[in-house]
TIRO-2110 file (N, C-alpha, C; in Angstrom, 1 decimal):
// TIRO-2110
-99.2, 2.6, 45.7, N, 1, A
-98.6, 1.9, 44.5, CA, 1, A
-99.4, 0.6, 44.3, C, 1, A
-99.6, -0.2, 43.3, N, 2, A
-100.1, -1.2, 42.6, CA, 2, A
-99.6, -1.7, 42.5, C, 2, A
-99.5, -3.2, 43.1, N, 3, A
-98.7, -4.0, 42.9, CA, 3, A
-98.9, -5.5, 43.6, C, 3, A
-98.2, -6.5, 43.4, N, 4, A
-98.9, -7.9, 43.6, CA, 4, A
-97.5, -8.6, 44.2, C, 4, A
-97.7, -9.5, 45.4, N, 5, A
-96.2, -9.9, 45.9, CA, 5, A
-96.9, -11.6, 45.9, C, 5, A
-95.6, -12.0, 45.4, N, 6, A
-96.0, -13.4, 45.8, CA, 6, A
-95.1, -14.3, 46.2, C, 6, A
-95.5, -15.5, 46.7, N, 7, A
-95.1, -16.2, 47.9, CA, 7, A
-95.7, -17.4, 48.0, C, 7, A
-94.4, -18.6, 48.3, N, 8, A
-94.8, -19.9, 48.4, CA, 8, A
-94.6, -21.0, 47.7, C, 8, A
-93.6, -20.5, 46.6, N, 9, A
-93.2, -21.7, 45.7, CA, 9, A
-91.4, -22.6, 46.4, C, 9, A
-91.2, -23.3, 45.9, N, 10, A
-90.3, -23.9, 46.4, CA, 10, A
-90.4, -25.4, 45.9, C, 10, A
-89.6, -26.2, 46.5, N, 11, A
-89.3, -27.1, 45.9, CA, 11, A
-89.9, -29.2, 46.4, C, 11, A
-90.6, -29.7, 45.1, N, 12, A
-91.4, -31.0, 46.5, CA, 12, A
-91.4, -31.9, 45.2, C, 12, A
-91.7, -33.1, 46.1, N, 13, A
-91.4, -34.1, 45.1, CA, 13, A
-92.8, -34.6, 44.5, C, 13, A
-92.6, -35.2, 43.1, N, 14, A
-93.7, -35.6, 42.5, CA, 14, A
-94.9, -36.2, 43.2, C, 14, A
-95.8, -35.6, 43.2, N, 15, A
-97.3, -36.1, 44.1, CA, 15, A
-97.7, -35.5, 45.1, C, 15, A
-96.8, -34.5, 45.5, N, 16, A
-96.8, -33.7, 46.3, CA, 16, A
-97.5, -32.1, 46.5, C, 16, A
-97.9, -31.4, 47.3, N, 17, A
-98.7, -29.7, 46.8, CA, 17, A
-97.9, -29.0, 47.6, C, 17, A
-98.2, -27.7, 46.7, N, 18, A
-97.9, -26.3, 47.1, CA, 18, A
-99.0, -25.5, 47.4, C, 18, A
-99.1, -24.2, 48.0, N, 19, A
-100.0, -23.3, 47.7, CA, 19, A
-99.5, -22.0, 47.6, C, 19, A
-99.4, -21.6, 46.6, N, 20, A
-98.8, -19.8, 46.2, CA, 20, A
-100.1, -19.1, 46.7, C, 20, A
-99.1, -18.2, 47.3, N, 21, A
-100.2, -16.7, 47.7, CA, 21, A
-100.2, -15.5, 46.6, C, 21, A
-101.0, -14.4, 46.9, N, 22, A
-100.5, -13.3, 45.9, CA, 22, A
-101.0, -12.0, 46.6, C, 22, A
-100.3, -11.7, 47.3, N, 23, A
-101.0, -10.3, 48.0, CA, 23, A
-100.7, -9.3, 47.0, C, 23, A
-102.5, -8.5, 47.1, N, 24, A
-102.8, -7.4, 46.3, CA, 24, A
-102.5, -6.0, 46.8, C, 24, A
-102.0, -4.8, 46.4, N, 25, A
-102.2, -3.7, 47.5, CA, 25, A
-102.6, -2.7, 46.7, C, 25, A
-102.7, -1.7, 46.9, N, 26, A
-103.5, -0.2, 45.8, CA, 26, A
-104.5, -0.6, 45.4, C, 26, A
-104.9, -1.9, 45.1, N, 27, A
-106.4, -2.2, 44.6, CA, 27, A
-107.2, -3.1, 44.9, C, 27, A
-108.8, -3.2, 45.1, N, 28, A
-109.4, -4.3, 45.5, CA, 28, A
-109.1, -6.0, 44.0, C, 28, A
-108.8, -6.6, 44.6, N, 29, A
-109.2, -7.8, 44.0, CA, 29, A
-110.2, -8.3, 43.8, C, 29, A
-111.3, -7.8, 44.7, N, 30, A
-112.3, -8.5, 44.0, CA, 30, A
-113.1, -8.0, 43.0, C, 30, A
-112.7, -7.1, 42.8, N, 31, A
-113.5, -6.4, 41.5, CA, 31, A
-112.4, -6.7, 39.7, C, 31, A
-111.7, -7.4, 40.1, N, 32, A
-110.4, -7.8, 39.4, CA, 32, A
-110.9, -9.1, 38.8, C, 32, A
-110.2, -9.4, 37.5, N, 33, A
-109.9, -10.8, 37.3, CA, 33, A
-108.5, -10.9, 37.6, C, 33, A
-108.9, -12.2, 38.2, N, 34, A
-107.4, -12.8, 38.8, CA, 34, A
-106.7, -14.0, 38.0, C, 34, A
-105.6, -13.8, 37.4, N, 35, A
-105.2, -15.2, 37.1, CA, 35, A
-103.9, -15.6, 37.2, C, 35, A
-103.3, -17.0, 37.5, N, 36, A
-102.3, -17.5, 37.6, CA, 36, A
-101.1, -18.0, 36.0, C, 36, A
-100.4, -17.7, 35.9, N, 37, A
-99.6, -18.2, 34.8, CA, 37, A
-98.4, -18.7, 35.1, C, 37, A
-97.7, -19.4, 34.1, N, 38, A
-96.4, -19.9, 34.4, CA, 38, A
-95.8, -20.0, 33.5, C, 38, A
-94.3, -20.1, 33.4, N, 39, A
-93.3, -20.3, 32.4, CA, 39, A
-92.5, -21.4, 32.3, C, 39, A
-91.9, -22.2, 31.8, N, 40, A
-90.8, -23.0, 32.1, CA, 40, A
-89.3, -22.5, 31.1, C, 40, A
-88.4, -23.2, 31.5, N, 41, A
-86.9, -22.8, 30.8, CA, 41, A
-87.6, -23.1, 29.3, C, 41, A
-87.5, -22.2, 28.4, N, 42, A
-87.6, -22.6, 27.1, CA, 42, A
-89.2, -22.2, 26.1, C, 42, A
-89.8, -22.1, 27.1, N, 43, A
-91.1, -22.0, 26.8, CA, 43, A
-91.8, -20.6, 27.0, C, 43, A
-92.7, -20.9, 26.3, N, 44, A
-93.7, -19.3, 26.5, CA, 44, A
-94.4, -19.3, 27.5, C, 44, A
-94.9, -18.4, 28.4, N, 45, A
-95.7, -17.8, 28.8, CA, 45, A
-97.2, -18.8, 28.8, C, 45, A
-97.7, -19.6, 29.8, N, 46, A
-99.0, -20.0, 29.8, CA, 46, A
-100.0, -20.1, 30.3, C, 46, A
-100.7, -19.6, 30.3, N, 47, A
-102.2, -19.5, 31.5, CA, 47, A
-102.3, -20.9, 32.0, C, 47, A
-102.4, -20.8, 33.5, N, 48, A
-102.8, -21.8, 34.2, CA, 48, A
-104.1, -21.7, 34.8, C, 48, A
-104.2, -20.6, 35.0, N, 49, A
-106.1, -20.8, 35.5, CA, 49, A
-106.7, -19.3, 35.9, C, 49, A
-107.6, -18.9, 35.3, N, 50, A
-108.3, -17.5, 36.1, CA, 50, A
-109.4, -17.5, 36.4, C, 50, A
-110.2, -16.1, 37.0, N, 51, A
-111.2, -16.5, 37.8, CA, 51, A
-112.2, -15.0, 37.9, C, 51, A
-112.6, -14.4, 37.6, N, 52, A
-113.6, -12.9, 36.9, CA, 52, A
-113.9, -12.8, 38.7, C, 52, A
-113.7, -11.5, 38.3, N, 53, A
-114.2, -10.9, 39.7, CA, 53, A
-115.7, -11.4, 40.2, C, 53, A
-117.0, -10.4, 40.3, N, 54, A
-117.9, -10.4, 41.5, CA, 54, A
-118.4, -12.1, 40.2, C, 54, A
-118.0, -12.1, 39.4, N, 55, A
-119.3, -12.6, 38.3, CA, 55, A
-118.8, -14.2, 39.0, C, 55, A
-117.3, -14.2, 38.8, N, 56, A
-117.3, -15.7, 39.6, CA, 56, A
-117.1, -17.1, 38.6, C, 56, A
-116.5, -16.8, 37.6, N, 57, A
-116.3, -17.7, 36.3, CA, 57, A
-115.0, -18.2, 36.7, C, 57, A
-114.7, -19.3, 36.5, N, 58, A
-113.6, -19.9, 36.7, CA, 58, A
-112.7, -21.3, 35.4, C, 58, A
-111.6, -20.6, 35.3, N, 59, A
-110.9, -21.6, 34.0, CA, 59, A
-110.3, -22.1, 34.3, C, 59, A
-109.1, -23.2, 33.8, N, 60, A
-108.0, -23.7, 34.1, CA, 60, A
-107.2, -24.7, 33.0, C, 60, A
-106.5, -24.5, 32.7, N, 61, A
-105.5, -24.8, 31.7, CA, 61, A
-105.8, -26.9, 31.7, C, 61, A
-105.9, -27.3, 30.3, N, 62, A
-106.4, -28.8, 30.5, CA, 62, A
-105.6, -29.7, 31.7, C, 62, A
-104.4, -29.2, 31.8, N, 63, A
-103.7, -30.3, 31.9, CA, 63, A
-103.4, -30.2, 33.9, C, 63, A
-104.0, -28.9, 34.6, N, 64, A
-104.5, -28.7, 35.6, CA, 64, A
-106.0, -29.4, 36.4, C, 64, A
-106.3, -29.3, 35.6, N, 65, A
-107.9, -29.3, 36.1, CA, 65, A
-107.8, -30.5, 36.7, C, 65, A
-108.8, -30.6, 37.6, N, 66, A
-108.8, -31.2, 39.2, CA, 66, A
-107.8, -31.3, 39.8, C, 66, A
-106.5, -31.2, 39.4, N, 67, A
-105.2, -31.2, 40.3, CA, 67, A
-105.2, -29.4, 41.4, C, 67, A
-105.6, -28.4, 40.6, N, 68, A
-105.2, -27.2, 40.9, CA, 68, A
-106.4, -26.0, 41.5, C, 68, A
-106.5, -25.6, 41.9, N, 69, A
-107.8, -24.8, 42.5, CA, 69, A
-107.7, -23.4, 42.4, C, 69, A
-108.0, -22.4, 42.3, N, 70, A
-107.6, -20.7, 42.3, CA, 70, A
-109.0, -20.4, 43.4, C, 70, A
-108.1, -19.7, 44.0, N, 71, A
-109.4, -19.1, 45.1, CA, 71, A
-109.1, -17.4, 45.5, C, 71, A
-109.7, -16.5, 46.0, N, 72, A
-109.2, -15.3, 47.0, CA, 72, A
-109.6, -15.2, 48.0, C, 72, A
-108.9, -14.4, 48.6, N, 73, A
-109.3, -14.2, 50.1, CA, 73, A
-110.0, -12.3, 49.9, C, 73, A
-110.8, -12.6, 50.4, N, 74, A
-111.8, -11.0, 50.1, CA, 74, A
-110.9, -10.0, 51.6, C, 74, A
-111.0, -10.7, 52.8, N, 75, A
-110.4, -9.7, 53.9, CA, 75, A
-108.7, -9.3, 53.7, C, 75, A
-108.5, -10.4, 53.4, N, 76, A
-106.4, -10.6, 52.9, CA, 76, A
-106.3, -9.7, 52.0, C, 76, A
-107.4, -9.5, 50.8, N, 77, A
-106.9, -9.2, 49.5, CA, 77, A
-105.7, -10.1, 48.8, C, 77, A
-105.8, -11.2, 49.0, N, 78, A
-105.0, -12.4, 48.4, CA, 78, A
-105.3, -13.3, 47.4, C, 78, A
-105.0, -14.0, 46.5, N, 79, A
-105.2, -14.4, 46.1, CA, 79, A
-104.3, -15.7, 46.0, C, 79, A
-104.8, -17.3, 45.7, N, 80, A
-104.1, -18.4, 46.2, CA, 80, A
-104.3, -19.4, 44.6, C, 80, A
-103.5, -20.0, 44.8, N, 81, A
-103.4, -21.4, 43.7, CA, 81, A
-103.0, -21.9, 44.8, C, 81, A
-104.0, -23.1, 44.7, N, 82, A
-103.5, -24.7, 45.9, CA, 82, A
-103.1, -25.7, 44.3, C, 82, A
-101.8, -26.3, 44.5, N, 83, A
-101.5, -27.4, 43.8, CA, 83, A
-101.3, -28.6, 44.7, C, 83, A
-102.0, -29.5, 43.7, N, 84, A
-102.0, -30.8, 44.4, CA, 84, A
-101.1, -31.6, 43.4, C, 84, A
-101.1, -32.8, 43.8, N, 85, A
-100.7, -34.2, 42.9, CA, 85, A
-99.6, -33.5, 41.9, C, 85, A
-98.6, -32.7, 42.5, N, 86, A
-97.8, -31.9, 40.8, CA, 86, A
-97.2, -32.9, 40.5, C, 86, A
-96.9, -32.5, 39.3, N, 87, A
-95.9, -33.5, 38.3, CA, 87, A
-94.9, -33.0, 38.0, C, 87, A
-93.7, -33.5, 37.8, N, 88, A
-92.2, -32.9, 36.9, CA, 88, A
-93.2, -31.4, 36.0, C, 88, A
-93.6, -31.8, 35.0, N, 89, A
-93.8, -30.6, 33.9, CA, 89, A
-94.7, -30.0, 34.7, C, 89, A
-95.2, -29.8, 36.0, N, 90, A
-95.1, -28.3, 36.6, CA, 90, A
-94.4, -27.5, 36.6, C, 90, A
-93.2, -27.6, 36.7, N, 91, A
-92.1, -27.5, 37.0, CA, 91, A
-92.0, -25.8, 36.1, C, 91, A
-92.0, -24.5, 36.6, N, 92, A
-91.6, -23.1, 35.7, CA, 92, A
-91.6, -22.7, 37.4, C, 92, A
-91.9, -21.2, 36.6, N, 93, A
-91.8, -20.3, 37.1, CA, 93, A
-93.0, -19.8, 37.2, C, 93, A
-94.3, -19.2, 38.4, N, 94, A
-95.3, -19.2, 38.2, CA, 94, A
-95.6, -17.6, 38.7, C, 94, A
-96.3, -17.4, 37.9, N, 95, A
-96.7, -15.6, 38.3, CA, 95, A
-98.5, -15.8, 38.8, C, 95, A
-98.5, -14.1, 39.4, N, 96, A
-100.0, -13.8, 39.6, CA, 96, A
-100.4, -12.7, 38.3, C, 96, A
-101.5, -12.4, 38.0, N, 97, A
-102.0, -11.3, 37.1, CA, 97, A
-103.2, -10.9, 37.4, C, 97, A
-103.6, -9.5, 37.7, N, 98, A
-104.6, -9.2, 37.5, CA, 98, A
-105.3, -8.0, 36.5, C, 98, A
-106.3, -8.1, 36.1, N, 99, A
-106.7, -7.1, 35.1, CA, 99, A
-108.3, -6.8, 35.2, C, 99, A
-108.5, -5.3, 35.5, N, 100, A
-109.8, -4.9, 35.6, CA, 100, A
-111.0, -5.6, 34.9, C, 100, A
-110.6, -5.1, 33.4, N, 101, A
-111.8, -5.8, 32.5, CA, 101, A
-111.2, -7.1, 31.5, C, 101, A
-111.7, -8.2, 31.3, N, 102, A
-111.4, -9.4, 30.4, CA, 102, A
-112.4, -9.7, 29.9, C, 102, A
-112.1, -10.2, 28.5, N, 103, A
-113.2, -11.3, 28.2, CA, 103, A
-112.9, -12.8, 28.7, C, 103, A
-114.0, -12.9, 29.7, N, 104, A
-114.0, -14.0, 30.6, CA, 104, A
-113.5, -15.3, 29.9, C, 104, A
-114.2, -15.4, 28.2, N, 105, A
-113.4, -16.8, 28.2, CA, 105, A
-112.1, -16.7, 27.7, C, 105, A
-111.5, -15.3, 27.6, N, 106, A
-110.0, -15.2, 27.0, CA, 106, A
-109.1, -15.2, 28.3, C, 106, A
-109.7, -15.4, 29.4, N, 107, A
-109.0, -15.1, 31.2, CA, 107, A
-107.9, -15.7, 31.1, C, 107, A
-107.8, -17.5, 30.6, N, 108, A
-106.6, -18.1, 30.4, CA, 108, A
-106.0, -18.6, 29.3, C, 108, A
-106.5, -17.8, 28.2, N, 109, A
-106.3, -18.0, 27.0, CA, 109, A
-105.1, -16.1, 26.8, C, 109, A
-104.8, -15.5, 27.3, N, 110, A
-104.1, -14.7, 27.0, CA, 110, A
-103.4, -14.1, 28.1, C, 110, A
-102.3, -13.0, 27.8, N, 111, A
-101.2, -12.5, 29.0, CA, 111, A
-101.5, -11.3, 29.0, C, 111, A
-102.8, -10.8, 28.9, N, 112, A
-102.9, -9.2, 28.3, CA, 112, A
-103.8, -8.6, 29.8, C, 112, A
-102.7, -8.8, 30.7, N, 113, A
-103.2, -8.5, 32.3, CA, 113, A
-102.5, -7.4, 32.4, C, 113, A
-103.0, -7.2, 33.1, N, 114, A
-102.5, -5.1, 33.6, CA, 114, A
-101.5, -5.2, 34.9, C, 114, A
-101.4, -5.8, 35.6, N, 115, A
-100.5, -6.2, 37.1, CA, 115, A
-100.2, -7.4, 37.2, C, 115, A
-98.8, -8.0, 37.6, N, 116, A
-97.9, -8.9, 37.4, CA, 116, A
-96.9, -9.1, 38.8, C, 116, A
-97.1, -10.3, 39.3, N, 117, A
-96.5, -10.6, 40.7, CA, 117, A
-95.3, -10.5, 40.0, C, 117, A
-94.0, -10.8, 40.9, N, 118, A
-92.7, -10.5, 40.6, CA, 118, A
-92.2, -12.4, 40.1, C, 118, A
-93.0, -13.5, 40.3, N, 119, A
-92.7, -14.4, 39.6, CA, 119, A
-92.1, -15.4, 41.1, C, 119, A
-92.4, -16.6, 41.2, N, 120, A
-92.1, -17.7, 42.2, CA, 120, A
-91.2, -19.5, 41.4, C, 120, A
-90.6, -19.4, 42.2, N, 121, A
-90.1, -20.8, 41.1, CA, 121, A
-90.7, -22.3, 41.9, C, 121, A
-91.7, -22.8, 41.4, N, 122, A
-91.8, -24.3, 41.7, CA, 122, A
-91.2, -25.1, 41.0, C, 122, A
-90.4, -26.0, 41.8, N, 123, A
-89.8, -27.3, 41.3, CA, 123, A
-90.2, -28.6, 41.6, C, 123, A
-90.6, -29.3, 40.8, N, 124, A
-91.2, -30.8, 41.0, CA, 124, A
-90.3, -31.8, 40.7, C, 124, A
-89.4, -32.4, 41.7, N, 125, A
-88.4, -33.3, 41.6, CA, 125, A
-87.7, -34.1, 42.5, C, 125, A
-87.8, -35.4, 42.0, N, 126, A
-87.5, -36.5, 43.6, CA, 126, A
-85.7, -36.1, 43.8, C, 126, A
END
């Protein structure tokens, strides 16, 4: 079965990091694009950052970049977002996705992934 488990969110105060996991099973990840998304109460659906399989291209949503990192682990079959320095409006619901073929610069510009972690809640709040 295909499918993505994830793990690691919870709750820290402003300036503070997390790092979400995303274990892959039924399929290699690395031949995958990988990407992270998140929701908040009220809002839609937003790419936070993805990353093209062997090719190795990497995105990230403006308001991430240099605070957030996307990596995988090739032996784990995992896949990780490290958050640093978060702020209150991190603050959703954050999923994993992966999808065989993307157009690399659409990775965090759309939700049109084929596999979907079951969703983690980070909360950023003193």
């Amino acid at each position: 079965q295909l499918q993505l488990v994830e793990s690691g969110g919870g709750l820290v105060q402003p300036g503070g990091s997390l790092r979400l996991s995303c274990v892959a099973s039924g399929f290699p990840l690395d031949f995958y694009t990988i990407g992270w998304f998140r929701q908040a109460p009220g809002k839609e659906r937003e790419g936070v950052s993805c990353k093209t399989g062997m090719g190795g291209y990497t995105n990230y949503l403006d308001s991430v970049k240099d605070r957030f990192t996307i990596s995988r682990d090739h032996a784990k079959n995992t896949m990780y977002l490290q958050m640093n320095s978060l702020k209150a409006e991190d603050t959703a619901i954050y999923y994993c996705a992966a999808v065989r073929y993307i157009n690399q610069r659409m990775c965090v510009l759309t939700t049109n992934y084929s596999y979907w972690g079951q969703g983690t809640q980070v909360t950023v709040s003193s």
